[in-house]
C-alpha positions in Angstrom: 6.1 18.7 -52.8 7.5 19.8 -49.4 4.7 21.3 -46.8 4.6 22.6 -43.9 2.0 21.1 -41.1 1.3 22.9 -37.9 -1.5 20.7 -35.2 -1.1 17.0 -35.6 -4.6 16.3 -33.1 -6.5 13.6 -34.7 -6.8 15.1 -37.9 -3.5 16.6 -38.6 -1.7 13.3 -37.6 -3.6 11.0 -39.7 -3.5 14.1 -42.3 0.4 13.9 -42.1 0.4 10.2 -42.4 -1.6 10.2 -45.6 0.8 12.6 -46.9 3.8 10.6 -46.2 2.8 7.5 -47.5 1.7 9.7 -50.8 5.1 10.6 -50.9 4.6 14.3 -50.0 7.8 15.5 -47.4 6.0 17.2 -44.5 8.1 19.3 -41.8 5.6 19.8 -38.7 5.2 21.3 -35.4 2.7 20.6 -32.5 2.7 22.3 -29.1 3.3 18.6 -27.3 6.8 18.0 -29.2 6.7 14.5 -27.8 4.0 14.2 -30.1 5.8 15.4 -33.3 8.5 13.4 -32.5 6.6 10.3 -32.2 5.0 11.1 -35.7 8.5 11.9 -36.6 9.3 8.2 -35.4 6.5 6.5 -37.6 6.2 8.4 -41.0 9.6 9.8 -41.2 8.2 13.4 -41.3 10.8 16.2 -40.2 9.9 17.9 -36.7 10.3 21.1 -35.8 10.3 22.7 -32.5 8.7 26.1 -32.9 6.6 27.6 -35.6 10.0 29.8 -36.7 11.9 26.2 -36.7 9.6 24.6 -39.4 9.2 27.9 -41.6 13.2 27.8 -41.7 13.1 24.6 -42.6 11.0 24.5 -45.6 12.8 26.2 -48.7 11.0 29.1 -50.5 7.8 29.1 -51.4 7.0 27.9 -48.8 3.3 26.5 -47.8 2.1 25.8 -44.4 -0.8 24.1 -43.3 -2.7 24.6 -40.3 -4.8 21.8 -38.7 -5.9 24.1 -35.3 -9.1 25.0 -33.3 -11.0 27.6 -34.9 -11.0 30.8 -33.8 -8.4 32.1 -31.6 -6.1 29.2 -31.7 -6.0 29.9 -35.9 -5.7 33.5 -35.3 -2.7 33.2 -33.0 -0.8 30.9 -35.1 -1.5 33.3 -38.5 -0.7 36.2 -36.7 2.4 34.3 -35.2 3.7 32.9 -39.1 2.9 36.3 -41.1 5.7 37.8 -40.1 8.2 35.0 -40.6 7.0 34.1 -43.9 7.8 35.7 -47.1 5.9 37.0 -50.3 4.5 34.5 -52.6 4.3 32.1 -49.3 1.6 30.4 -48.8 -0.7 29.5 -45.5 -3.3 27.4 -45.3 -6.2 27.1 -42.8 -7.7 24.0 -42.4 -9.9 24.5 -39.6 -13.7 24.5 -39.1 -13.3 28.4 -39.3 -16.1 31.1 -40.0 -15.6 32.0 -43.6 -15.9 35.6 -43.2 -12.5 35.1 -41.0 -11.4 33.3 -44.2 -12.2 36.3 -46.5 -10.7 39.3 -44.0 -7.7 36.8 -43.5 -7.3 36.2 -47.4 -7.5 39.9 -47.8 -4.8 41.2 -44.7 -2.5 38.4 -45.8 -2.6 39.7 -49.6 -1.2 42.9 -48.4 1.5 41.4 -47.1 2.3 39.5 -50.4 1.0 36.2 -48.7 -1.2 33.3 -50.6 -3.7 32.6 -48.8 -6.2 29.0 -48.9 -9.0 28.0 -46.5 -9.5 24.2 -46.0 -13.2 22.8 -45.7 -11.6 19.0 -44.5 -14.5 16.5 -44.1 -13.6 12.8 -43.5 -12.4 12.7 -39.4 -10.6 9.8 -37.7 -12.1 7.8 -41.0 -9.8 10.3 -43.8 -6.8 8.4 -43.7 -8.0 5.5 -44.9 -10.9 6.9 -47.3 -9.3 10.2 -47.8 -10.6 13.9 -47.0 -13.2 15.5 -48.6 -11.7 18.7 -49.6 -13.5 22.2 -50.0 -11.1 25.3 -51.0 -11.6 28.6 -51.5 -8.1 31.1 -52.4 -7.1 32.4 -55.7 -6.0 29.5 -58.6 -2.5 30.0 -58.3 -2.8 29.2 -54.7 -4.8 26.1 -55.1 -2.8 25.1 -58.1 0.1 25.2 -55.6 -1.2 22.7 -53.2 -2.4 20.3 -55.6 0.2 17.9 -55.2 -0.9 17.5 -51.6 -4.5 17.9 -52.1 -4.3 14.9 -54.7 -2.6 13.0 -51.6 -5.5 13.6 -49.4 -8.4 13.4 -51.4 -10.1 10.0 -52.1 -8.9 10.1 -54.9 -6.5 12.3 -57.2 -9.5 12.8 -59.2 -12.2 13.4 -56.7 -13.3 14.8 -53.6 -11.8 17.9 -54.2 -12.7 21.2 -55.3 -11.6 24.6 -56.2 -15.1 26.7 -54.8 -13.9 29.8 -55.6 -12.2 32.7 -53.7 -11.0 33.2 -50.3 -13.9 32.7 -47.9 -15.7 29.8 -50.4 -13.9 26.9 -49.0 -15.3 27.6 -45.3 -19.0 28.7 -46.9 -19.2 25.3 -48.5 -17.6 23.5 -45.6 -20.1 25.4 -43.4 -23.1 24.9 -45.5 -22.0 20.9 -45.7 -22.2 20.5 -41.9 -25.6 22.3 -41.7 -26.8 19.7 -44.3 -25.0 17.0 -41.9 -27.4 18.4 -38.6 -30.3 17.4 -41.0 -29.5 14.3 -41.6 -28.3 13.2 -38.5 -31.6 14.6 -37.1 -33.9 12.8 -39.5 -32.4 9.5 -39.1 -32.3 9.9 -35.0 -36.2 10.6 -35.4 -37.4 8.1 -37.5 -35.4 5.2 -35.5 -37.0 6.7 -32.3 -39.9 6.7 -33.9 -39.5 3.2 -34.8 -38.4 1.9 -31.6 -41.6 4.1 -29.6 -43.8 1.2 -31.2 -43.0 -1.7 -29.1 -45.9 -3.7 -29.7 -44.0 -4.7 -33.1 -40.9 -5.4 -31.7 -38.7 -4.4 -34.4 -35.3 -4.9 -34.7 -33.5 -1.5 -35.6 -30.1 -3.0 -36.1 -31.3 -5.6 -39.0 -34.0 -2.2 -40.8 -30.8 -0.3 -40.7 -28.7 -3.1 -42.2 -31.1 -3.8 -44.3 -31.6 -0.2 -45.4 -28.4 0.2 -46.5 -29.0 -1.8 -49.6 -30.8 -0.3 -52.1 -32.7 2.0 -50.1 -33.1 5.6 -51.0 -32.4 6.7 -47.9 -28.6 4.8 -47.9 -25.7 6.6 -46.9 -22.3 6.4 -45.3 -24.4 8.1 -41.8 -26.8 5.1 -42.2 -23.8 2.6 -42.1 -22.3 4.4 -39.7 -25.4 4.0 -37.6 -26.2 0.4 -38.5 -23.0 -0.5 -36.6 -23.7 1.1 -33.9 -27.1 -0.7 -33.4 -25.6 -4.1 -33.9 -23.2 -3.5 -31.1 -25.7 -1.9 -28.9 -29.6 -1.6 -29.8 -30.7 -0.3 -26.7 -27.9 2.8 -26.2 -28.4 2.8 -22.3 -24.7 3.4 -21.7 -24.7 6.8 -23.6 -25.9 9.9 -22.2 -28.3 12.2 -24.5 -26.6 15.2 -24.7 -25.6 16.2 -28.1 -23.1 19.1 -28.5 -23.1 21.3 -31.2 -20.3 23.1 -33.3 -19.7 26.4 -35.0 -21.0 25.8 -38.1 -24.6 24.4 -37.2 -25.1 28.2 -35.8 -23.3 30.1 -38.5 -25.5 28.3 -40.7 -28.7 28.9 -39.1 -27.8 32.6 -39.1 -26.4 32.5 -42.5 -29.9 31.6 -43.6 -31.5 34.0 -41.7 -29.4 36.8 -43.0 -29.5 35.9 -46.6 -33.5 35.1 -46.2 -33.4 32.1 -47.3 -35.7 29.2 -46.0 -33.7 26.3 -43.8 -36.1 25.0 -41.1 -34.4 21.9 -41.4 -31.1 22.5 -40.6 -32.2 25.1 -38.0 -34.4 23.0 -36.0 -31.9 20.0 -36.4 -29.5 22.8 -34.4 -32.5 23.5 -32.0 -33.1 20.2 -31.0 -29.3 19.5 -30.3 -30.0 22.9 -27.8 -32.9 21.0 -26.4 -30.4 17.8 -26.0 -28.1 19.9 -23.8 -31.0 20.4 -21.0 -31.6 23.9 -22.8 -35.6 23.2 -22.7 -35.8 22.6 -19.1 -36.9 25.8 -17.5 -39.4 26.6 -20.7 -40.8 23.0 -19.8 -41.1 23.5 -16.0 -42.9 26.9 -17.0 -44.9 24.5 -19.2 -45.9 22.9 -16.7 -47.0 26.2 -14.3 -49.4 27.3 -16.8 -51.3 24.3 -17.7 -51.4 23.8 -14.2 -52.6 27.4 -13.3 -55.5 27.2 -16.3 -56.5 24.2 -15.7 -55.6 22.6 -12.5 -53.1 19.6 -14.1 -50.8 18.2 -12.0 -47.3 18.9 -12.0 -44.6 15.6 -12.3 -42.9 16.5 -9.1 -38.8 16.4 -9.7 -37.0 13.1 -8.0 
């Protein structure tokens, strides 16, 4: 299979790597061309120069795959490609984008005679060696199209894939999968903390983590993750505690708000990465005011 790959960042260039070494022939293009051409260097890829350089290069039907920001980055470069592509071509995004971008996208290219795919890619800096978790959403023949590829960057050409359903049910999965992914990132960061807030018993995270990972209910690739981490460094003090948050912890707080459907979990696992980002301070400080002003408690002045 021959395919198109437009961002090599640190998921498109370990995403094109896999691909080579599956044997798939990948023409790309990133912005930095020193970039592509190193790539080039290593996995014997084809680079291209501009977006119009690698369409012309890839023979009819053609299928491009984008591995940009969401949001206005993606909406550039589809806008950019519609144009030079022609019917029966095929784009794919694999960003982090909101899936109702994915459905109005799968529906404007369709009326130019363009397949259309949206990516839900889990897996990070670890997918080239364990693969990608793949999530799409697009019409069969689309998805049948890319299989070749998919079966590259999957786990395995059996597995960790999946067809969702139509345009739009990639990125709802995809979304859905990092508001579960807030949860449990939350719940393990409390129970640790709690565990570490009872010094009297002196426990030793690093070895309960290790130790959870075998057998334990609670055992996942997070908790190994995380059991590393404490064996380097127990105590954390080098790390600051602000946690960012992305797209798709919001969407899927409103998503469940819209739909009425109960998710305090994932919401408040959102919330407390707002409270992280110093996003509590000035409720706390007005905290502070009124339990001073009803009942005379001191305030913790600021140093």
């Amino acid at each position: 299979m021959e395919l198109g790959l437009i961002g090599l960042g640190r998921m498109g260039g370990n995403m094109a790597r896999r691909l080579r070494r599956g044997g798939i022939t990948v023409v790309a293009y990133n912005r930095d061309f020193a970039v592509t051409r190193a790539l080039a260097d290593e996995t014997a890829l084809t680079p291209a120069e501009s977006p119009e350089q690698l369409v012309r290069s890839l023979a009819p039907p053609r299928a491009v795959w984008l591995m940009l920001p969401a949001g206005s980055v993606t909406e550039e470069h589809i806008t950019r490609l519609a144009p030079l592509l022609a019917r029966d071509d095929l784009i794919v995004d694999g960003a982090n984008s909101y899936y109702k971008d994915s459905m109005r996208r799968g529906a404007s290219l369709a009326q130019r005679g363009l397949k259309f795919v949206d990516a839900g890619v889990s897996g990070g800096v670890w997918g080239l060696a364990n693969g990608y978790a793949l999530m799409l959403g697009g019409a069969a023949d689309a998805v049948k199209r890319l299989e070749p590829a998919v079966r590259v960057l999957a786990p395995a050409a059996d597995r960790g894939w999946l067809h969702c359903g139509p345009s739009g049910a990639g990125h709802f999965v995809k979304m859905v999968h990092n508001g579960i992914e807030y949860g449990m990132m939350q719940a393990y960061a409390e129970g640790l903390g709690l565990l570490k807030a009872r010094e009297d018993f002196n426990l030793d995270l690093a070895a309960i983590t290790e130790m959870w990972r075998h057998g334990s209910v609670v055992r996942s690739w997070l908790l190994d993750l995380t059991a590393e981490f404490l064996a380097r460094d127990a105590e954390l003090g080098d790390v600051e505690p602000y946690v960012a948050d992305s797209g798709e912890g919001r969407w899927t707080a409103i998503e469940a708000i819209e739909q009425g459907v109960p998710a305090p979990v994932m919401s408040l696992a959102l919330m407390m990465r707002f409270a992280s980002q110093g996003k509590t301070d000035y409720a706390a400080r007005l905290l502070a005011l009124m339990r001073k002003g009803f009942g005379g408690h001191a305030i913790k002045p600021k140093t």
